[in-house]
N, C-alpha and C positions, 0 to 999 in steps of 0.2 A: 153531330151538328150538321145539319142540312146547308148545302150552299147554293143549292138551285137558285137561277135566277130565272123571273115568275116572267120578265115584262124584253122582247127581245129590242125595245126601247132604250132598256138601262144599257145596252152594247156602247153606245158613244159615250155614256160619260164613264162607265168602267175604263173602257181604253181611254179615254182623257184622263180620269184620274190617275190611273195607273201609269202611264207616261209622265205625268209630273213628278210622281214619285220617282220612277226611277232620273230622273233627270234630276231632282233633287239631290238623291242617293251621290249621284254620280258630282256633282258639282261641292257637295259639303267632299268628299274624295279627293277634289281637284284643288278647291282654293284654302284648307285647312292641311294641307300634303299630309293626308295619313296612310298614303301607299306607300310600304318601306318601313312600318310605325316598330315601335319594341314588341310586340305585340306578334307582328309577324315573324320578326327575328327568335326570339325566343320560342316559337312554335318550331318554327326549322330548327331550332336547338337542339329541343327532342326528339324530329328525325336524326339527328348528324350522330345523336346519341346512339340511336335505337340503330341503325345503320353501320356505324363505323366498325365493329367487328364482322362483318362480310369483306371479305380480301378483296373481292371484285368493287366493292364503292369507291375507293381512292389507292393507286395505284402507290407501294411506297419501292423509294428508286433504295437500292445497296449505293449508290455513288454521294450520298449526303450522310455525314458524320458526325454528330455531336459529341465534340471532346469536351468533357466536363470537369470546371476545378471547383472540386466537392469539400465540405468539411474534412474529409479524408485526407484529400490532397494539402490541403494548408500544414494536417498533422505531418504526413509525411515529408512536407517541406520545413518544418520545424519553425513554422511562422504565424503571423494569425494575422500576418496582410499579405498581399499578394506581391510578393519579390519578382522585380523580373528577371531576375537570375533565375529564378525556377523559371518561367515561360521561356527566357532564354533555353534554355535544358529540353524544355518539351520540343521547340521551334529546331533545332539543334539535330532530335530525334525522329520531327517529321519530313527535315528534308534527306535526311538518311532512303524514308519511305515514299518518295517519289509523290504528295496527293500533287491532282490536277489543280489545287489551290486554296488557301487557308483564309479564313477571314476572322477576324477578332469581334466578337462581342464586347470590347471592351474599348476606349476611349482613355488615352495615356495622355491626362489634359498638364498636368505639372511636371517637373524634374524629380526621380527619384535618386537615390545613391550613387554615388558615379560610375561605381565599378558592374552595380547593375544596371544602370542604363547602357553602358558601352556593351555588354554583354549583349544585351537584347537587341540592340542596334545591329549588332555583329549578326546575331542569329537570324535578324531577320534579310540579311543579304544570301544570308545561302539557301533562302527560300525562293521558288523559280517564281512562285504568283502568293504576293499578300497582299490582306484587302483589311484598311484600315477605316472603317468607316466613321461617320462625323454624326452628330447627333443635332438638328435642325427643328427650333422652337416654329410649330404649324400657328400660322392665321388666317382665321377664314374671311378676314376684313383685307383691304388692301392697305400694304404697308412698308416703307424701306424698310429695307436686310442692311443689320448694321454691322458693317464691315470692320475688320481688324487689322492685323500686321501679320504676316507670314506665308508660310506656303501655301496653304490650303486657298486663303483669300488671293493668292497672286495666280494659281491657275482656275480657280470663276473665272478669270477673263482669256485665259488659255486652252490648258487640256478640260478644265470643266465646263466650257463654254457650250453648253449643249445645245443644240436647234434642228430639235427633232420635227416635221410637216406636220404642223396643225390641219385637220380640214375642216374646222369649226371651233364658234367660242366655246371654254370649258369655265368651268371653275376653281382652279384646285386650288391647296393652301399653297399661303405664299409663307414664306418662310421669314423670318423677324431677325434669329439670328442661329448665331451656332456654336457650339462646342466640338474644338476639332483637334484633332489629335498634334501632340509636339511636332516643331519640325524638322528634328532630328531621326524619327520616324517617320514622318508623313511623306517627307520626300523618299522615303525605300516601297512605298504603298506601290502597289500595280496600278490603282483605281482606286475610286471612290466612289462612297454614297453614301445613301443617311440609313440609320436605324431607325428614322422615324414611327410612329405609328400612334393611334391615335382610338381610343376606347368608345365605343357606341354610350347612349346618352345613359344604358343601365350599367354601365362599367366593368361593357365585355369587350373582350378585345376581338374583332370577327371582319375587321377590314383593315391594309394598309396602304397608303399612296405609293403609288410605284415613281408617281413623278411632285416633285414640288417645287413652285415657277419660286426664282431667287432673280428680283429684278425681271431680266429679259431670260435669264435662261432657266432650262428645265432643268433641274436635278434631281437624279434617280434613287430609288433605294438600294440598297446595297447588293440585296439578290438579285435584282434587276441587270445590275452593273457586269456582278461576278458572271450571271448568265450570255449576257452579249457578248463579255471577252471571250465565252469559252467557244459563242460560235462564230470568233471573231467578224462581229456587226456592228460598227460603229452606231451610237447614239443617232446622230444627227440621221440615218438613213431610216430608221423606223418610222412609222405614220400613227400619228394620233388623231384620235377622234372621239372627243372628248362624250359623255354620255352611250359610249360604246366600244371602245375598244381601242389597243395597240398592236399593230398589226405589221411583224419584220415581215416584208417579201419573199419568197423563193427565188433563189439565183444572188442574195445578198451574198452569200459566201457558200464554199462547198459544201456545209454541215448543215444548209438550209435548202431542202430539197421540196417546200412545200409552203405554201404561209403557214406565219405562227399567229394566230389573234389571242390575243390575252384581254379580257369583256372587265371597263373598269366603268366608274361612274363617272358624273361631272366635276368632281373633285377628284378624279383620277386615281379611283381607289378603288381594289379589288379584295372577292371576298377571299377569307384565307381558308383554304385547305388543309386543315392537319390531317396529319396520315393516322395520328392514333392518339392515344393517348401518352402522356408523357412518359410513364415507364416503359410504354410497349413503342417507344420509336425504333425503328430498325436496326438502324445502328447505332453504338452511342458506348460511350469508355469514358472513365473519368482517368484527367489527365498521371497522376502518378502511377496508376496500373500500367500507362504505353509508358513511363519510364524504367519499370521494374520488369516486365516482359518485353522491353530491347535489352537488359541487362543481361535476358537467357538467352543465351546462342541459338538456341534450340525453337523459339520461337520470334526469330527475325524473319524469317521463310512466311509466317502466317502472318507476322505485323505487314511483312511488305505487302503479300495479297489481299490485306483486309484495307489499307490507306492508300497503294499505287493506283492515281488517276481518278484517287476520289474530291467531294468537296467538303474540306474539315471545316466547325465551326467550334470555334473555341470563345466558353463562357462562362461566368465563374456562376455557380446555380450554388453555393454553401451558404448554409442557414443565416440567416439572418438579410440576407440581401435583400436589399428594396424592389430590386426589377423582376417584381413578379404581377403577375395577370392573371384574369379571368377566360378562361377560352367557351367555346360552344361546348365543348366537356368537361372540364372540370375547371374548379379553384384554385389557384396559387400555383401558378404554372411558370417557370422562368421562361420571360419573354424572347431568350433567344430560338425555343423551337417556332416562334412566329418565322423567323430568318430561313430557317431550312426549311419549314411546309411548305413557302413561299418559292424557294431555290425544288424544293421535290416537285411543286406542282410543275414549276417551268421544265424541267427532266422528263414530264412522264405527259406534259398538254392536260392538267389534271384541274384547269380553273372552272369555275362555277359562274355562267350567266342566269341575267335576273332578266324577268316577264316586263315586257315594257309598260308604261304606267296608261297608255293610250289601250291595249290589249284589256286591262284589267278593267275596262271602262266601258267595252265591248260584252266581253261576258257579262256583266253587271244588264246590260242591256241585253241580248239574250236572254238571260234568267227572268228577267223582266216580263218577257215576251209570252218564254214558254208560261210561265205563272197565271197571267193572263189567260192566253188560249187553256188552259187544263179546266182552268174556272167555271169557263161557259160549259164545261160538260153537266150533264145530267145530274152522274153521279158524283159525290166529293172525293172518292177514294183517289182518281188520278193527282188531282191538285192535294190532295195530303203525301203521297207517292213522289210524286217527282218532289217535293221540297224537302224530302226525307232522303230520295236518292239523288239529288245533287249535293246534298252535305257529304254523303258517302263517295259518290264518285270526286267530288272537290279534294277532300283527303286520300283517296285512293290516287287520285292523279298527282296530286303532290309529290306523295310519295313516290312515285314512280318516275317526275321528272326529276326530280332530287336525287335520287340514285346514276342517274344519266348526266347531273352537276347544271340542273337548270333551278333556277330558284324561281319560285309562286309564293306572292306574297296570301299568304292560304288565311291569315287572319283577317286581314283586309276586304277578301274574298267572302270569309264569313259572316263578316259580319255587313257587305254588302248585300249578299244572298238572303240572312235572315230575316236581314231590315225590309228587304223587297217581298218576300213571302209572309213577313206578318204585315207590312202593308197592303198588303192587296187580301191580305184576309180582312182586316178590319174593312177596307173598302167594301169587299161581298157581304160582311155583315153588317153595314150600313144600309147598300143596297137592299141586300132581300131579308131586312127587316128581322132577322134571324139572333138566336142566342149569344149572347153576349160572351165573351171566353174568360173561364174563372179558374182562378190558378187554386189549386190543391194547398191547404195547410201542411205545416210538415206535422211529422207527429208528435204526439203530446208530450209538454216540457218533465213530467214524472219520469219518464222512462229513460234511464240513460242512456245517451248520447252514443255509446260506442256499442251497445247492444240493441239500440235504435241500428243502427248504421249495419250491422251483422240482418237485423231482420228484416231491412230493407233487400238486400241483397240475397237473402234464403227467406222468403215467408214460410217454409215448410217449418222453419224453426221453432214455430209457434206452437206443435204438434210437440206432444210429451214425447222426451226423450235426448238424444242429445250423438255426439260423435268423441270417437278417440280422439286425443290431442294429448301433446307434448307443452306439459306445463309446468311451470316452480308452484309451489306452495308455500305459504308464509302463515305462521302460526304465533300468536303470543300472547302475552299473559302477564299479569301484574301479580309480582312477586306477595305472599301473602296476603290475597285481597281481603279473605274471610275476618281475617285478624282486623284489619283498616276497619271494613264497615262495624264492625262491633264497639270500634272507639270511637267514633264520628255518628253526629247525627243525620238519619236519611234526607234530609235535605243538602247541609254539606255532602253528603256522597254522590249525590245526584249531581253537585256542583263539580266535584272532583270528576269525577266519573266522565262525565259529559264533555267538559274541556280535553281529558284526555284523548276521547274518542273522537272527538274535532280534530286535535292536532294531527294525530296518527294517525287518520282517513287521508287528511291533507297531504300527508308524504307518501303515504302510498299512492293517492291519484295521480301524484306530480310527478310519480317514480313510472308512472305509465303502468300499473296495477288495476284490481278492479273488486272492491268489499265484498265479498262471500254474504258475508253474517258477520254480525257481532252476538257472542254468544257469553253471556254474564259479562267481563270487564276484558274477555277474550276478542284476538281479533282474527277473523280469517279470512284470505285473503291471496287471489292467484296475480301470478304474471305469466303474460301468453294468450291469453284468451279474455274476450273471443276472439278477438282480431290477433294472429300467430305474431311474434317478433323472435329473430334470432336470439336475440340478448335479455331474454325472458329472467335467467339464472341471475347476471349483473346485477338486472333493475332492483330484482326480488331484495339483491342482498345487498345493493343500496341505499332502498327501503330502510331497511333493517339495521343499521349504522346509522342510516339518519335520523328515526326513531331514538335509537342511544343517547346520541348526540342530542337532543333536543330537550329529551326526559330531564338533565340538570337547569335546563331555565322554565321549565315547568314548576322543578319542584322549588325552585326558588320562588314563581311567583305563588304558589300555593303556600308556602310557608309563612310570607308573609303576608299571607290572609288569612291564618291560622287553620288552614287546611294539615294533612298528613302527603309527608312526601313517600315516593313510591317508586319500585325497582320491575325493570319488565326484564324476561324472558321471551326468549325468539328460537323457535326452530323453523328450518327451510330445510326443504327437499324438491327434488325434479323429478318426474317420471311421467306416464302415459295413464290418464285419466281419462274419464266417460263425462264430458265436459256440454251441457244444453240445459234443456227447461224439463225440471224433476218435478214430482207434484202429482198432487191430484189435477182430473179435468175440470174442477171447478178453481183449486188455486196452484199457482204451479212459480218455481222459484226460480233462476238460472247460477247453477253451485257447478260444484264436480264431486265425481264421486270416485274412489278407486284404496289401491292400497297406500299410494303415495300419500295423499293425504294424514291419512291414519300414522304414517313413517313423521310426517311435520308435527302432526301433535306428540307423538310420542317425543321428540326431538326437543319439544320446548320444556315439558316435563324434565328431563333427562340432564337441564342444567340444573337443575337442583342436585343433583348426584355430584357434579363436577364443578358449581361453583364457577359458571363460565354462565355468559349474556346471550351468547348469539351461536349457537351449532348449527351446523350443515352437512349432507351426506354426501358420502363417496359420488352421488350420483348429481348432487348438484355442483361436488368441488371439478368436476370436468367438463363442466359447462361456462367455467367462468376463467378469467383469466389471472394462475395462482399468482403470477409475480406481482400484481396490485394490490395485496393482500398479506395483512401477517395473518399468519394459519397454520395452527396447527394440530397435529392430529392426536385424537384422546381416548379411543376406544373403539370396539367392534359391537356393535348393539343386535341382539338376536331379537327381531320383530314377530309378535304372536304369527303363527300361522306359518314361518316362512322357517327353514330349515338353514338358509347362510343366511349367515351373520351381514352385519351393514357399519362399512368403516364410518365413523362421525369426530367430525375436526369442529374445532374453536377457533371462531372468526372474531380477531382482536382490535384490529383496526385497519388501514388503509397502510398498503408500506410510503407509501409515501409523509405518513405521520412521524416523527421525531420522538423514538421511546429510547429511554437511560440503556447505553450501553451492557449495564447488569443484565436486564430486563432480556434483553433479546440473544445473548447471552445464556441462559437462562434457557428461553424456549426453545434455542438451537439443541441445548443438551436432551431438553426433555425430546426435541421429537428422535435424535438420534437413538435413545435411549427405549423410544416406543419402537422404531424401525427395528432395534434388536429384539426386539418383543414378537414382532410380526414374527423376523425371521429364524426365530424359535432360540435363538441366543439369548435363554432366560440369564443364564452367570451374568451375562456383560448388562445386561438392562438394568437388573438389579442394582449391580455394584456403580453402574452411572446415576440410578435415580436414589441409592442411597447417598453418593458424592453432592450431588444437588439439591436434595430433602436437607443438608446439614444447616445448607446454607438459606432456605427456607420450606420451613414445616409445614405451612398454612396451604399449599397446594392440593386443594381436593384431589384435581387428575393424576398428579404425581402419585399422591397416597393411595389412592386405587387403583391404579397401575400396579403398588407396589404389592398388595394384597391383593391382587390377585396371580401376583406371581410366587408370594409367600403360599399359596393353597393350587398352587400346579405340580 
């Protein structure tokens, strides 16, 4: 496309046009606030993702501990609630270990048993620093904090009476009301704060108010709290500055030899830094393991070096607990590691500032600029160049200030940048009278979707031939079809036939599969290709159960449309096949081809021998995972051409399915009964598969198991 411009005339209204544009760009920006949108967030999502295994991106401190009361722990406590005799116990065990201070994820709003509460009351005095924090309903309206009876509410107006230097308006939440800890506890607290926090609008959790105004005073969150005790700095002496930061002084206290700024927003909220992911946190024990390893002498010496002078958080994270969250990595994450990312980041200066929204407005105008000036060149290649390499440097800089914990709202960016370079293109092709820009069809709706998708990405693919791959094979077949079509007229068969081959396409595409052929009432049929997945083997033989499964309301409804009902046969195998476009150069097909295949047909065959629905081989039963499965093994199959034999097991259902204690019973003997087989303990195979033959005859596998140990 040519973008010459002919007339050096059109110079003012291009730069008029094009300055409205960006001024446009810029003000739908400003008065719609889409800087900051989900959009950007979840972009840095996928850096924080793609980043967080590099050691150097977020610094994780050994001085933060997450003690955890796991499902484990409840068994070992002999309870299925959480006693505070046992946290008693734990609290009991950690002041034994010196930490520099414990904080509870947890909220002791009732009175439990008396003898456990005194207990826990008791333990928690011989803790040098505990931190009971309170839990603080956020409003972003303004609103009275309604007040209660007790300790917590009698020091708001004392020790929690916080009045830290504003040096400007903010906005944070105010707080409505609160849930606070007994105050038979709360008065043994060192401190307090809230656990508040508070989910971004897609219901991720990626910011928490460090401060929340209750009336006139600031209330902190509890890492906040625990943090300024340890470097003993009062509250009230910090500086806030609301849309940019909290900022202790150097010379506040000896442990402060420098400013500390910590970058939060207008509502006084910073972004969280997790060190890792949930399993990979640094440190981290669940709570009955530190009771059962102080019980060894042997390693008190390690407990004390691994908790003296640390900061424990103890949370209860066993199954079923409501207090879980979305993070910038993963799913279902228990909200207490927000507490310690939070306390890590303050340990290690590891918080994350954001691009100011004035900056992001700047660049937008720039890009503007440069857009323009590339325009009036001659040729189009620079203005197609720079709009191509400012996408790449935008994402490159991203990244790079992101790793250094500055945040670029990079979607915002984008999609200010793109708006600006396709507006100023359509401007030039207004101007200079030039071709209109015409988006490409995708390709044709025949061809399917995922081998569309494969040819997009390789066109070479298109050339006869094909590449190794690691795939399942699925093979099946309707038991006696010959027989059927001979009793049914060729239109019912076409009826029959046709329905089947719907359904059973249906489960395999939805099994994430791909139809080979259909070859007579045969179906065949890979997973894995062309697009690779791990769990090729699974889907395969998920497939293939769900096919089982179906076949009885099939044949129900064909019976009662005087149709014949009908029995499938399934073999599956895995191996390395020559997988692409086979064929002539004028028609060509995309199959696989190999000896695996040939093993899946033989396989489906092969229940006819054994009177079993669904076989799989040695080589696909290691591909999938046995304990989901009842399975069991039925013979060694010698495949033309190949000199070893091929173990091949019967896939009977899902173990999760409910079969007659007989029944599995039953399979256990026969497979122990085959394992003697393998390991040439013909006597004992026999004498087990004749104990088990007494009690049912009808077992093809059995019987042929048994004859064949009768002619060794």
């Amino acid at each position: 496309m040519k973008l010459k411009l002919k007339s050096k005339g059109l110079l003012p209204r291009l730069l008029l046009y094009n300055s409205l544009l960006v001024l446009l760009v810029c003000s739908l920006l400003y008065f719609f606030g889409t800087a900051w949108n989900r959009l950007d967030y979840q972009a840095l999502d996928f850096l924080y993702r793609y980043n967080i295994d590099d050691p150097e991106f977020i610094r994780k401190s050994d001085d933060v501990i997450l003690l955890n009361v796991t499902s484990e722990s409840y068994k070992y406590f002999g309870s299925n609630i959480l006693k505070r005799e046992s946290l008693a116990e734990v609290n009991n065990v950690l002041a034994e270990l010196a930490p520099a201070a414990v904080m509870y994820d947890v909220i002791f709003l009732a009175e439990g048993e008396d003898e456990g509460d005194r207990l826990f009351e008791e333990s928690l005095k011989n803790l040098e620093k505990i931190y009971l924090p309170v839990g603080i309903e956020p409003s972003s309206a303004p609103v009275n904090f309604r007040k209660g009876n007790g300790d917590f509410y009698q020091k708001l107006n004392t020790d929690y009476n916080f009045r830290p230097k504003e040096v400007n308006e903010g906005s944070p939440f105010r707080g409505a009301r609160a849930l606070v800890q007994l105050d038979r506890f709360s008065t043994l607290s060192s401190g307090s704060g809230h656990l508040t926090v508070v989910a971004d609008a897609d219901g991720v959790f990626r910011h928490i108010p460090l401060l929340i105004r209750i009336d006139s005073t600031l209330f902190p969150s509890i890492s906040l709290t625990m943090f300024l005790d340890y470097l003993d700095v009062p509250l009230d002496s910090v500086i806030v500055n609301w849309g940019e930061s909290i900022t202790i002084k150097s010379g506040l206290s000896r442990y402060v030899d420098k400013d500390i700024v910590i970058p939060i927003d207008v509502q006084g909220q910073t972004y969280i830094p997790y060190p890792s992911y949930w399993s990979d946190f640094p440190r981290m024990m669940d709570a009955h393991n530190l009771i059962k390893y102080y019980q060894d002498p042997d390693m008190q010496g390690d407990l004390l070096s691994y908790y003296e002078g640390k900061f424990v958080l103890i949370g209860d994270v066993s199954e079923g607990i409501s207090d879980l969250g979305q993070t910038q990595l993963e799913d279902n994450v228990p909200l207490v590691l927000i507490h310690a990312s939070v306390l890590n980041a303050f340990l290690n200066d590891g918080f994350f500032s954001k691009t100011p929204e004035m900056l992001v407005f700047f660049i937008l105008l720039v890009a503007g600029f440069l857009f323009t000036a590339s325009s009036l060149l001659k040729s189009n290649i620079p203005f197609y160049s720079l709009g191509i390499l400012s996408v790449i440097v935008l994402f490159a800089v991203t990244n790079h200030f992101f790793t250094a914990h500055h945040l670029i709202p990079v979607a915002t960016l984008f999609i200010g940048i793109t708006t600006t370079f396709l507006g100023t293109l359509i401007i030039l092709q207004i101007l200079s009278n030039q071709e209109q820009v015409f988006i490409k069809n995708a390709f044709s709706k025949y061809v399917p979707e995922k081998v569309v998708d494969k040819l997009i990405d390789n066109p070479s693919q298109l050339q006869l031939g094909g590449e190794e791959r690691l795939v399942t094979i699925l093979f099946s077949d309707i038991k006696d079809f010959t027989k059927i079509s001979e009793d049914i007229s060729p239109a019912m068969l076409g009826r029959l036939i046709n329905g089947y081959l719907t359904e059973m396409t249906r489960i395999v595409l939805e099994q994430g599969g791909i139809i080979d052929k259909y070859i007579g009432d045969g179906i065949l049929a890979e997973f894995g290709v062309p697009l690779f997945t791990d769990d090729h083997a699974e889907k395969a033989l998920r497939a293939a159960l769900k096919m089982q499964q179906q076949l009885p309301h099939l044949n129900e409804r064909w019976q009662a449309e005087g149709l014949s009902t009908v029995s499938v046969r399934i073999g599956i195998n895995t191996g390395h096949v020559i997988a692409g476009n086979m064929g002539s150069e004028q028609v060509f097909d995309y199959t696989v081809l190999g000896d695996p295949v040939n093993l899946a047909s033989r396989l489906e065959g092969a229940n006819k021998l054994y009177g079993s629905k669904i076989l799989i081989s040695e080589f696909t039963l290691a591909y999938i995972n046995k304990n989901d499965y009842i399975i069991r093994p039925l013979d060694k199959l010698t495949v033309k051409g190949k000199s070893q034999a091929v173990l091949v097991y019967e896939v009977i259902g899902y173990a999760s399915e409910k079969i007659p204690a007989k029944d599995q019973e039953y399979y256990n003997l026969y497979t122990e009964a085959f394992n003697l087989f393998i390991q040439g303990d013909h006597t004992g195979s026999e004498k087990l598969l004749r104990q088990i033959l007494s009690g049912r005859d009808d077992d093809p596998a059995a019987l042929n198991l048994l004859k064949k140990l009768n002619l060794t």
